[in-house]
Backbone as CSV, one residue per row, in Angstrom:
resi,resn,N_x,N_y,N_z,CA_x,CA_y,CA_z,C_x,C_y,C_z
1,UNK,16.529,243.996,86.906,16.311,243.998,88.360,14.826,243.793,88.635
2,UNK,14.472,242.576,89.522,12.829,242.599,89.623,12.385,243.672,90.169
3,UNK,11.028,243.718,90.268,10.509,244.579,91.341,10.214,244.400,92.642
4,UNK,10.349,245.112,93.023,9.937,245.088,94.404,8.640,244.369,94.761
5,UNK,8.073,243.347,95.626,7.393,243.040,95.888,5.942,243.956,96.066
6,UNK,4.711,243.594,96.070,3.715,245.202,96.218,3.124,244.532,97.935
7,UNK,2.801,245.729,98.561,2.105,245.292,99.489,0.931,245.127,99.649
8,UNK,-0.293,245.338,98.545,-1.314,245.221,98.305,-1.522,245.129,96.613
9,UNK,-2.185,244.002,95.898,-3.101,244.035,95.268,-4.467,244.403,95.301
10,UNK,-5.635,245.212,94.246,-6.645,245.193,94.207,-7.535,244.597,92.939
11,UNK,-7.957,243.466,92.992,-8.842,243.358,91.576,-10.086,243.746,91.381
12,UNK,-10.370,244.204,90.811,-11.515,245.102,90.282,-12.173,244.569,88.784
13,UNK,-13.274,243.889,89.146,-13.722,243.625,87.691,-14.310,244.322,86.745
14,UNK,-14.736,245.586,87.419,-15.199,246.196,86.734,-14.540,247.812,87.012
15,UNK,-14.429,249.233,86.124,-13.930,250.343,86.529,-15.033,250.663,87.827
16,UNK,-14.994,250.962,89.112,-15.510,251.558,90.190,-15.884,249.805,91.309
17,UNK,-15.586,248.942,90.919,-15.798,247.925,92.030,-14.464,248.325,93.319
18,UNK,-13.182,248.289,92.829,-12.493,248.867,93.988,-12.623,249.727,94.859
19,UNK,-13.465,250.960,94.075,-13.842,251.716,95.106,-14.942,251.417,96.054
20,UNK,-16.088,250.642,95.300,-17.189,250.270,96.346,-16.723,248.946,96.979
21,UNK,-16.031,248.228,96.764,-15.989,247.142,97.737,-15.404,247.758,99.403
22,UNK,-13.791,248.395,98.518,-13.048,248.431,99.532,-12.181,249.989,99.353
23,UNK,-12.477,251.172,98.949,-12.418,252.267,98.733,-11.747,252.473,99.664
24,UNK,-12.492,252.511,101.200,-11.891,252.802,102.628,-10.490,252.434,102.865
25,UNK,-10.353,251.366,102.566,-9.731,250.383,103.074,-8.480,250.727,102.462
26,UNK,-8.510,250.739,100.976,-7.539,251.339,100.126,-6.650,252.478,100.444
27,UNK,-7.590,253.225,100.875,-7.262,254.819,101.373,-6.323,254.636,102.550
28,UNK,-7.060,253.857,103.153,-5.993,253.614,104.769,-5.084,252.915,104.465
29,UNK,-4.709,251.823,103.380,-3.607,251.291,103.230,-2.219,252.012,102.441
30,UNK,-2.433,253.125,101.741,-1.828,254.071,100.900,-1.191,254.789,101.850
31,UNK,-2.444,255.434,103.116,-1.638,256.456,103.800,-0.953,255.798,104.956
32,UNK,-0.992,254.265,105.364,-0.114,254.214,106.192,1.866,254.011,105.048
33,UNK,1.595,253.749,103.739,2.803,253.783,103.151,2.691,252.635,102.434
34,UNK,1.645,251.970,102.135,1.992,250.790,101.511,1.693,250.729,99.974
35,UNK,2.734,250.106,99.457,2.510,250.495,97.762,1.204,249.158,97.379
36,UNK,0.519,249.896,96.655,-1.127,249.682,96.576,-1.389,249.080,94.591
37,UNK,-1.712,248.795,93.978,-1.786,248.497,92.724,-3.021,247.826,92.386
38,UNK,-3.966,248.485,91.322,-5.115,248.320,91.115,-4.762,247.437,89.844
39,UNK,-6.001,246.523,90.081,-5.880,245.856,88.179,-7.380,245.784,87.886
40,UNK,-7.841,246.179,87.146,-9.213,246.461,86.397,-9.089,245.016,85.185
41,UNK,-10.053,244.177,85.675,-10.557,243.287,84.833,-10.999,243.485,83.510
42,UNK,-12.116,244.059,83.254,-12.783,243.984,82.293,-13.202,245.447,81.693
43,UNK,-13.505,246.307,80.977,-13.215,247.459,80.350,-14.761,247.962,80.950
44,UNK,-15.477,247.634,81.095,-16.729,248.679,81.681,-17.374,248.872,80.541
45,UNK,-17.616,248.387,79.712,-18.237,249.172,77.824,-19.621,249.226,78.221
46,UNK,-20.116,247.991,78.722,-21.578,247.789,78.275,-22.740,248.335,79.955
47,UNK,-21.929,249.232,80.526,-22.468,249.396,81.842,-24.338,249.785,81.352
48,UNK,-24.082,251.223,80.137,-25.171,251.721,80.071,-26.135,250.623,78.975
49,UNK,-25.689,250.189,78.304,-26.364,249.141,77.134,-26.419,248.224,77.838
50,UNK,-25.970,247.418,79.058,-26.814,246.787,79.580,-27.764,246.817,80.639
51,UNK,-27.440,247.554,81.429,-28.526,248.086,82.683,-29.009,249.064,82.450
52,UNK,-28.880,250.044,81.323,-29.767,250.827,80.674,-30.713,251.291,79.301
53,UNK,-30.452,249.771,78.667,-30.445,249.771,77.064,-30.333,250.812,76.362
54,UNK,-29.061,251.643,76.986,-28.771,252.601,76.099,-27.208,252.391,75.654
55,UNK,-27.422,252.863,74.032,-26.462,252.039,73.385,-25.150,253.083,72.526
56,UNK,-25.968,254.120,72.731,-25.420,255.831,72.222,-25.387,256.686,72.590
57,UNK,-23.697,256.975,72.697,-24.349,258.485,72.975,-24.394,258.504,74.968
58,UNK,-23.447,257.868,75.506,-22.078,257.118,74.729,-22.445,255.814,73.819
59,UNK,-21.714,255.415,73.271,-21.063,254.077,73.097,-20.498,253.345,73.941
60,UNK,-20.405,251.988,73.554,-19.428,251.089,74.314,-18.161,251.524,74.238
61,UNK,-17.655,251.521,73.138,-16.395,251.917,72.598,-16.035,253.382,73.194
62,UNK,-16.785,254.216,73.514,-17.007,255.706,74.271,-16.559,255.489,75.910
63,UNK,-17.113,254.608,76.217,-17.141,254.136,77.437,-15.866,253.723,78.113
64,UNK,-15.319,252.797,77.182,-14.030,251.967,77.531,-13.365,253.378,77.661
65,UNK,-12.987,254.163,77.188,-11.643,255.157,77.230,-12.427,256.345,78.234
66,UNK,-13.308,256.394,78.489,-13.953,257.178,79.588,-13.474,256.594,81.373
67,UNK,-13.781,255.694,80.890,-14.182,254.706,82.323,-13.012,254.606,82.408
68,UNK,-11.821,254.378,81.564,-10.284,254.353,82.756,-9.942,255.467,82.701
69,UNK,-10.017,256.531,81.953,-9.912,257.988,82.791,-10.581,257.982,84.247
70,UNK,-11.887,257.531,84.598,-12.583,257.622,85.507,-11.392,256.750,86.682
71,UNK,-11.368,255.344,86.248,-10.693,255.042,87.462,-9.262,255.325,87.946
72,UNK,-8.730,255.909,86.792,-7.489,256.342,86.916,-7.524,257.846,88.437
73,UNK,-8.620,258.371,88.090,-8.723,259.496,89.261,-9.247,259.317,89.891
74,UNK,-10.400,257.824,90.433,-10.446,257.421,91.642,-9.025,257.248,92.143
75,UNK,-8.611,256.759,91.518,-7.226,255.906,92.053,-6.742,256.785,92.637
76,UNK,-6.330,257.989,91.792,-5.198,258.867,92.916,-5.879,259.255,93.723
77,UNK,-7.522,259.578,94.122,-7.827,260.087,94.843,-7.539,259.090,96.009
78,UNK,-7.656,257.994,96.214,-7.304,257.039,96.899,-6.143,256.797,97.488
79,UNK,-4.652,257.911,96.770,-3.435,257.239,97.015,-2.784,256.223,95.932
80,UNK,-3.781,255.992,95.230,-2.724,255.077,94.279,-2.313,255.264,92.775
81,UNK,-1.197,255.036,92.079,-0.540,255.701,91.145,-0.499,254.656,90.093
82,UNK,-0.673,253.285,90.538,-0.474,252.344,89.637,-1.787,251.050,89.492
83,UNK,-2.350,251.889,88.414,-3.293,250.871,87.709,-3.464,250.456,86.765
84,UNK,-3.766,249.233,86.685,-3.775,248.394,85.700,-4.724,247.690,84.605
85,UNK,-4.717,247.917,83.255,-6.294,247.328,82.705,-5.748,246.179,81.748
86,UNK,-6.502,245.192,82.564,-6.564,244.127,81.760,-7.360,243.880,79.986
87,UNK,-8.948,244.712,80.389,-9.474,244.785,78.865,-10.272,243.866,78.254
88,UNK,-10.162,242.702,79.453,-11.537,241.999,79.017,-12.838,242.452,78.932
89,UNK,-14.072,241.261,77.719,-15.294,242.308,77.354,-16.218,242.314,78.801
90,UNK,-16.831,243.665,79.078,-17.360,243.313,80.208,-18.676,242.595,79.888
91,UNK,-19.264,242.269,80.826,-20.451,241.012,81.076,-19.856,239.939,80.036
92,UNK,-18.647,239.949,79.504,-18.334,238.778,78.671,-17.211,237.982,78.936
93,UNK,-16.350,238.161,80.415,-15.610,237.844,80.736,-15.614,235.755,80.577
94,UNK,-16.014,235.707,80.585,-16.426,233.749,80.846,-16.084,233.334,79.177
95,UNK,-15.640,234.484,78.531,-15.676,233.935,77.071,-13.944,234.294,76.775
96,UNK,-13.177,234.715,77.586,-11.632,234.930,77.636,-11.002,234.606,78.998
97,UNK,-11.373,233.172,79.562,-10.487,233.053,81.196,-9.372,232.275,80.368
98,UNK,-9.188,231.956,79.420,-7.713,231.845,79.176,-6.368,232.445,79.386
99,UNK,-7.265,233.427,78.424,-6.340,235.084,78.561,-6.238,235.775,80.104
100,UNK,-7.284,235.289,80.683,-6.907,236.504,81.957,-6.177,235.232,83.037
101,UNK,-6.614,233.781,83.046,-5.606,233.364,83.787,-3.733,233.607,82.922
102,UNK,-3.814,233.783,81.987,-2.348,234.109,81.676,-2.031,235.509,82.104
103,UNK,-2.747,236.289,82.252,-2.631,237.697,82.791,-2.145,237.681,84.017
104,UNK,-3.195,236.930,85.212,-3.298,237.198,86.374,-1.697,236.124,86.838
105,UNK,-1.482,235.270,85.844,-0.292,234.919,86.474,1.401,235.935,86.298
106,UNK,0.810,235.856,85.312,2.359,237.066,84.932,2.495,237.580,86.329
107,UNK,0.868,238.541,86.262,0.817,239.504,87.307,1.213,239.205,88.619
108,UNK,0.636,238.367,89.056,1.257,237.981,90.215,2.942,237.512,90.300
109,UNK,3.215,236.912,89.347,4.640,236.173,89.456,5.461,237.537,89.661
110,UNK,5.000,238.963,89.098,5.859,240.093,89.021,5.349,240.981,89.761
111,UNK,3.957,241.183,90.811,4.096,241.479,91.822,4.189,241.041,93.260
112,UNK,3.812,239.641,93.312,4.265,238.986,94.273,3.607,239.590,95.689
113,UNK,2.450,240.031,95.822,2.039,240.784,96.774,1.639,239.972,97.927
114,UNK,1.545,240.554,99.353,1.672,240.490,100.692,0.020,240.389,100.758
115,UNK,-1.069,240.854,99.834,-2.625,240.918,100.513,-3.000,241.406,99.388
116,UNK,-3.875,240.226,99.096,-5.252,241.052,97.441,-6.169,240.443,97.829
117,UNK,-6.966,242.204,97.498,-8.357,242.347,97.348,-8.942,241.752,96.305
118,UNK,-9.689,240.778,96.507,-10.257,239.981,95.227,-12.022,239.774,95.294
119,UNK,-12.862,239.777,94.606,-14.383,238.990,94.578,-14.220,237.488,94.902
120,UNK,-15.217,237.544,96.106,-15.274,236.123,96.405,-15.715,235.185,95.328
121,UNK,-15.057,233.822,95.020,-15.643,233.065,94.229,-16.261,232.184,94.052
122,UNK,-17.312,232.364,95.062,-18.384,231.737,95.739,-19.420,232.495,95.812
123,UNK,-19.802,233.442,96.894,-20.540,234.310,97.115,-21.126,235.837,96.036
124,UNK,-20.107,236.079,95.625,-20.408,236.994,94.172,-21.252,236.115,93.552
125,UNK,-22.491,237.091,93.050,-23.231,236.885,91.747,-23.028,236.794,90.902
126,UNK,-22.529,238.162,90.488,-22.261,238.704,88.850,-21.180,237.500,88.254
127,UNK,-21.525,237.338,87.181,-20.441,236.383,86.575,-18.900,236.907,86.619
128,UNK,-18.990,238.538,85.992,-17.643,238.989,85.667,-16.790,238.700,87.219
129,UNK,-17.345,238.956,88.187,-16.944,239.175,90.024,-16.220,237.724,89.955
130,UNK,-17.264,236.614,89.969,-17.170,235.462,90.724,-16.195,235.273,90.116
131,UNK,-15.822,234.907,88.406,-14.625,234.034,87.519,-13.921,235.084,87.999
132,UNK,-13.314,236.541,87.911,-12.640,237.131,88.752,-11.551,236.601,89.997
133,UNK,-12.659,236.452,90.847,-12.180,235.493,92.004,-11.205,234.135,91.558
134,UNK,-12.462,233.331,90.904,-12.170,232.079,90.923,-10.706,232.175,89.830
135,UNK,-10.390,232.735,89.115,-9.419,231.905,88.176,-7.967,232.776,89.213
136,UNK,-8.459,234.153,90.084,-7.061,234.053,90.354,-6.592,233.861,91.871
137,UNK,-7.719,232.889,92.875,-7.724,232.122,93.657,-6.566,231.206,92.964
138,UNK,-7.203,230.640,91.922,-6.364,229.191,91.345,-5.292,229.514,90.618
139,UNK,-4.708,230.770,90.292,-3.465,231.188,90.120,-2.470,231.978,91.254
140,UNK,-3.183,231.823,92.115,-2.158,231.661,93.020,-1.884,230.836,93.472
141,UNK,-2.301,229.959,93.582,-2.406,228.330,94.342,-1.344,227.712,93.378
142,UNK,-1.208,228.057,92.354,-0.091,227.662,90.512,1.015,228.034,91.333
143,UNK,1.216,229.278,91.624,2.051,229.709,91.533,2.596,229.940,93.202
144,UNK,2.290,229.120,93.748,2.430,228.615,95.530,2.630,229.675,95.940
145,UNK,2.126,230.791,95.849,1.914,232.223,96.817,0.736,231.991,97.732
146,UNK,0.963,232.644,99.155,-0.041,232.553,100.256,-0.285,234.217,100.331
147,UNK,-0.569,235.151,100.042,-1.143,236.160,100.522,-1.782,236.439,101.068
148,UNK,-2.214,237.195,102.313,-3.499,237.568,102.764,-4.731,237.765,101.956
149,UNK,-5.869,237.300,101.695,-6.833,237.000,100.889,-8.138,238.020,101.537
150,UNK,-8.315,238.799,100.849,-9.276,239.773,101.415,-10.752,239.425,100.319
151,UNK,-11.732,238.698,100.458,-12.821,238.579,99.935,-13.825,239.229,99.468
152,UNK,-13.987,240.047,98.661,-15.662,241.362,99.010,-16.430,240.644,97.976
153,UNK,-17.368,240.987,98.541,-19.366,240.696,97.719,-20.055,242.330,97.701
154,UNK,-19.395,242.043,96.112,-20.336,243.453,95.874,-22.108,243.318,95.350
155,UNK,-22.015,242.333,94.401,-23.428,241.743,93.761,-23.879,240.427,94.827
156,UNK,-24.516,240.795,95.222,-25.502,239.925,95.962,-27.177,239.914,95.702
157,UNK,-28.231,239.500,95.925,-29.117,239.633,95.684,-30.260,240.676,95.662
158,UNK,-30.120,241.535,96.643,-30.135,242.896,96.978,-29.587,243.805,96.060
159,UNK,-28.201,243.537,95.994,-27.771,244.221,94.336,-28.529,244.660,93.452
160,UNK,-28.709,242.945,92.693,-29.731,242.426,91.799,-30.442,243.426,91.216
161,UNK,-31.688,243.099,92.776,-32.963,243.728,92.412,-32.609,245.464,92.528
162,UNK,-31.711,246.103,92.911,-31.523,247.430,93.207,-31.021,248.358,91.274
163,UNK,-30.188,247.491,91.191,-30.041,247.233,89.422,-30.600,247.439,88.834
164,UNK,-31.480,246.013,88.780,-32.654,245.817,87.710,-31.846,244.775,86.504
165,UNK,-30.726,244.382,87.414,-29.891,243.867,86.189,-29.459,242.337,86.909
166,UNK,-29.107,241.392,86.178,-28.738,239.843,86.748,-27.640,239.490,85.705
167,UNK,-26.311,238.822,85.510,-25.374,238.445,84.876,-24.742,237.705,85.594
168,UNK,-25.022,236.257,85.773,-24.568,235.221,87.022,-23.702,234.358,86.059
169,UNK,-23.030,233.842,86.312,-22.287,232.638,86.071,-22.289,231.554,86.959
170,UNK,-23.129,230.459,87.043,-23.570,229.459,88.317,-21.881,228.765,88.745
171,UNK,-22.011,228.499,89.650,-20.822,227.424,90.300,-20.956,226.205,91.053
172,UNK,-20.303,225.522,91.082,-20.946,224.580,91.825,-19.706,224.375,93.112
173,UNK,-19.181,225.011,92.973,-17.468,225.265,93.823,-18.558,225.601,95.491
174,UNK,-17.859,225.119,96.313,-18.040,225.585,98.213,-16.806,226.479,98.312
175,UNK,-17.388,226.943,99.412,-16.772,228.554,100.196,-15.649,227.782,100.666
176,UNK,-14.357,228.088,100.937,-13.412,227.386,101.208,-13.844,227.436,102.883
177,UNK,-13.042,225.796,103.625,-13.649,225.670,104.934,-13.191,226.755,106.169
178,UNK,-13.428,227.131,107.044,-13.095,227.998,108.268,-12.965,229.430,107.492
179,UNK,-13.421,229.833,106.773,-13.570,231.261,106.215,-14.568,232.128,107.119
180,UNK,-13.927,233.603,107.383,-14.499,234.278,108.336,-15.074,235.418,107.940
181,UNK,-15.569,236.104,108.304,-16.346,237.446,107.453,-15.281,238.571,108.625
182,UNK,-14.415,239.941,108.374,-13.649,240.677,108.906,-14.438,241.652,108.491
183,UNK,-14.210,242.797,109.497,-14.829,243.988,108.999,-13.610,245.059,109.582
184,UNK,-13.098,246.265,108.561,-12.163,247.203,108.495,-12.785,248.555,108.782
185,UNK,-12.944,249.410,109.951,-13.443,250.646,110.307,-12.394,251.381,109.254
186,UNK,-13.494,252.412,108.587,-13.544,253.638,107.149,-13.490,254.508,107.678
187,UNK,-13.929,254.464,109.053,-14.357,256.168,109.699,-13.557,256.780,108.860
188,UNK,-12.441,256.815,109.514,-11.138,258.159,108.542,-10.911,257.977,107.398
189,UNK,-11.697,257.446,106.470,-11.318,257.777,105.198,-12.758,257.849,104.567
190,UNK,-13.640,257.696,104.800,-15.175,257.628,104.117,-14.839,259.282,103.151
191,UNK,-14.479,260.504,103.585,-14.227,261.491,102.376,-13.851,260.773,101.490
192,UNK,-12.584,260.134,101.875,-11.963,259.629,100.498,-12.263,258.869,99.285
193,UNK,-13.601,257.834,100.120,-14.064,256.489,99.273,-15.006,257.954,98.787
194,UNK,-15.730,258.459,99.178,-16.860,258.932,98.317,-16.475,259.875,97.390
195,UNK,-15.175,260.877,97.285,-14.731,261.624,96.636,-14.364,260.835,95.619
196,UNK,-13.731,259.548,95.536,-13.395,258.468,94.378,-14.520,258.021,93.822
197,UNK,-15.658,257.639,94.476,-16.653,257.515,93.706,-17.151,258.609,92.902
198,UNK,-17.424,259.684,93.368,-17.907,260.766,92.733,-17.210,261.059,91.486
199,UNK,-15.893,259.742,91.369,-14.908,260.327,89.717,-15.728,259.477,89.094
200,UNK,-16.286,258.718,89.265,-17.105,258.011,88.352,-18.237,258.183,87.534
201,UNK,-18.337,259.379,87.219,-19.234,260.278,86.718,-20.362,259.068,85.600
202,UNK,-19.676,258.528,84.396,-20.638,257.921,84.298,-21.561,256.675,84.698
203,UNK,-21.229,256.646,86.273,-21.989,255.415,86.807,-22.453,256.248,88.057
204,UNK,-22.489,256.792,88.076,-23.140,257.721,89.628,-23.718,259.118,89.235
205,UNK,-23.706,259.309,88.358,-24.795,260.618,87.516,-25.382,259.943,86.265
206,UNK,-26.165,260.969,86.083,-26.942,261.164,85.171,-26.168,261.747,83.395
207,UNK,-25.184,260.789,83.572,-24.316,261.181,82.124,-24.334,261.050,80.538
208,UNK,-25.247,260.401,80.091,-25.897,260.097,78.941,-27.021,261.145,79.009
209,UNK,-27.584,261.464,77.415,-28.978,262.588,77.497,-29.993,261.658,77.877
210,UNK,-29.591,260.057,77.324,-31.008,259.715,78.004,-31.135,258.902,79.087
211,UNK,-30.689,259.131,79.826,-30.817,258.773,81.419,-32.069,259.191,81.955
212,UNK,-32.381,258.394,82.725,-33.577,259.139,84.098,-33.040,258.306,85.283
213,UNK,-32.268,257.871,85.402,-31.360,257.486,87.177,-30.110,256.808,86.390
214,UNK,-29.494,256.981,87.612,-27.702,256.583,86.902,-27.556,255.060,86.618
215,UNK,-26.543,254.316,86.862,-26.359,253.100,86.523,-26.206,252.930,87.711
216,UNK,-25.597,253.347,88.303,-25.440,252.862,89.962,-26.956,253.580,90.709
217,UNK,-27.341,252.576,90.951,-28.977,253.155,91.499,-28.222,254.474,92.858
218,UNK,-29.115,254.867,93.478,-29.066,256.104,94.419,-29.432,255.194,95.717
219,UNK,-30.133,254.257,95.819,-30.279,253.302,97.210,-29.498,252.735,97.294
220,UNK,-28.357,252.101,95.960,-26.810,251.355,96.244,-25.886,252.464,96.905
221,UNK,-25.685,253.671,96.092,-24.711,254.497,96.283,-24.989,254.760,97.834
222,UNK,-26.397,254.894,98.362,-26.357,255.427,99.755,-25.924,254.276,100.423
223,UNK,-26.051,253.052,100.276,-26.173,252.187,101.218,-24.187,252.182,101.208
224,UNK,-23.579,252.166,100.021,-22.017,252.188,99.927,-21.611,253.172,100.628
225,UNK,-21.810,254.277,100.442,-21.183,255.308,101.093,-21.800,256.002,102.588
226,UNK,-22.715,255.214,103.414,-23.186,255.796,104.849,-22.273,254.278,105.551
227,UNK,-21.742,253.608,105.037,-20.549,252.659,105.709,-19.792,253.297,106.513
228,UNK,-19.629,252.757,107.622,-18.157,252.896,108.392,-17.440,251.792,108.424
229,UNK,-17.697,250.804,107.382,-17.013,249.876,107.621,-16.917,248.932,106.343
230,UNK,-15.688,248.307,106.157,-15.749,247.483,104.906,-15.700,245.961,105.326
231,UNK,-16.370,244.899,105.016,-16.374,243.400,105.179,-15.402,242.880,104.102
232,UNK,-14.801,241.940,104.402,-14.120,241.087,103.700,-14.291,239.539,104.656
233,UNK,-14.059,238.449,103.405,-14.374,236.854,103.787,-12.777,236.654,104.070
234,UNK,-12.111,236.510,104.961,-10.743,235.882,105.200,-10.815,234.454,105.109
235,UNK,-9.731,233.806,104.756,-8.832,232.422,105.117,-8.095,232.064,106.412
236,UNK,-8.450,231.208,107.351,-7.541,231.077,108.621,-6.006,230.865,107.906
């Protein structure tokens, strides 16, 4: 017996992008009743070894089984019960879009969803974000599904420099034509996005001994969480 269609997808390239893109948004879509399903791109290993050249203590390998505990309890904090890890290497995603366009099609062919949250594949920086976008823009287009297309830009240039970190993958692709920028009022759920962030312990504290600021800088985290509002790029 198939499944039931989902009423929301979320892709997430990295463990905690769902919550900062569209956390709010999530929250409000759960509690009006709609079945919600996260899919985590890429495993999160190299968050601290690369934006912190720290390589121990944790580990990468430490990391990966940390970090989906972590998003696993954003998730419920959010309302949602069903997430998904794909397991590609992170910052190395551009070296397996084979594998994840065979992923993202399954996925879709067997959830068949009404509206996914995806990284624009245009406007995103980060490499892992943009191919994100881009390969499952073009697997849905395979697989002649129209969903509501919800866009977020988490890495932008501002990012960047807030980081201290750059991992681009160039494109030469245009913004698809009549695309609009939407914005979704959080008011009533901003507890929620920030209580999900706060599961993210090792990207929003000080969780390694040798830290001196987290991976998620403290001027990102404020600027994410004093939102009342989430943007997304729509399709007419």
């Amino acid at each position: 017996m198939p499944r039931p269609p989902a009423d929301v997808v979320v892709l997430s390239p990295h463990p905690d992008d769902d919550v900062i893109a569209c956390g709010g948004t999530i929250a409000a879509r759960t509690a009006a009743g709609a079945d919600v399903v996260v899919v985590v791109v890429t495993d999160g290993a190299q968050s601290h070894a690369a934006v912190l050249g720290i390589h121990d203590d944790p580990t990468p390998a430490e990391l990966t089984g940390i970090r989906r505990d972590e998003a696993r309890s954003a998730a419920a904090v959010l309302g949602v019960t069903d997430v998904r890890f794909l397991g590609h290497g992170d910052t190395r995603l551009s070296e397996t879009l084979p594998a994840l366009r065979a992923q993202l099609l399954a996925l879709f062919a067997e959830l068949r969803p009404a509206e996914v949250f995806l990284p624009h594949e245009v406007h995103e920086l980060h490499g892992d974000h943009r191919l994100t976008g881009e390969i499952a823009v073009g697997c849905l287009k395979e697989l002649g599904q129209t969903p509501k297309l919800r866009k977020y830009v988490v890495w932008d240039e501002r990012t960047e420099a807030e980081f201290a970190f750059t991992s681009r993958q160039p494109t030469e692709r245009r913004a698809p034509d009549g695309e609009r920028l939407v914005e979704f009022d959080i008011t009533e759920h901003r507890a929620a996005k920030r209580a999900a962030l706060a599961e993210h312990r090792t990207q929003v504290s000080l969780f390694a001994p040798g830290q001196t600021r987290p991976v998620v800088p403290a001027a990102f985290q404020r600027r994410v969480l004093e939102r009342t509002t989430e943007a997304f790029w729509t399709e007419p």
